[in-house]
C-alpha positions, 0 to 999 in steps of 0.5 A: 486698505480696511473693509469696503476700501475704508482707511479712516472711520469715526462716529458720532451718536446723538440721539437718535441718529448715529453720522458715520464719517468715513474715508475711502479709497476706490480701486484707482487709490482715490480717496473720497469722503462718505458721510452716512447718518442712520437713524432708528425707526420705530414701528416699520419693518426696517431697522434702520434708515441710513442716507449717504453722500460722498464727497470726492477729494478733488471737491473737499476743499470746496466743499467744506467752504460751503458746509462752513457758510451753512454753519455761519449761517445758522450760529447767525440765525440763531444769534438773532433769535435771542 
């Protein structure tokens, strides 16, 4: 196990905003997924402003359904407007 339980982390920088994904493993050895986006903040005291969501194993599958319909959603939305 890595650091803060981590056995698996990738990145995606885009602009502004940095997505971290990273699984998991809490000290029971389940796994979960931890989705971080961190963006850059100008003129504040704070650095950065970094929001979290954690998606336990046993929600993935479902999960990843609903995050699939939003997207389906979107490309048709987008579709539309051209």
């Amino acid at each position: 196990m890595g650091v803060r339980g981590e056995v698996f982390s990738s990145r995606l920088v885009t602009g502004d905003r940095t997505y971290f994904f990273n699984v998991k493993e809490n000290v029971y050895g389940d796994l979960f997924l931890n989705i971080v986006e961190s963006k850059g903040m100008e003129g504040t005291s704070e650095k950065f402003i970094r929001q979290s969501i954690v998606v336990y194993q046993e929600d993935l599958g479902e999960f990843v359904k609903e995050f699939q319909k939003s997207l389906d959603y979107i490309v048709q939305a987008k579709s539309k407007q051209n």
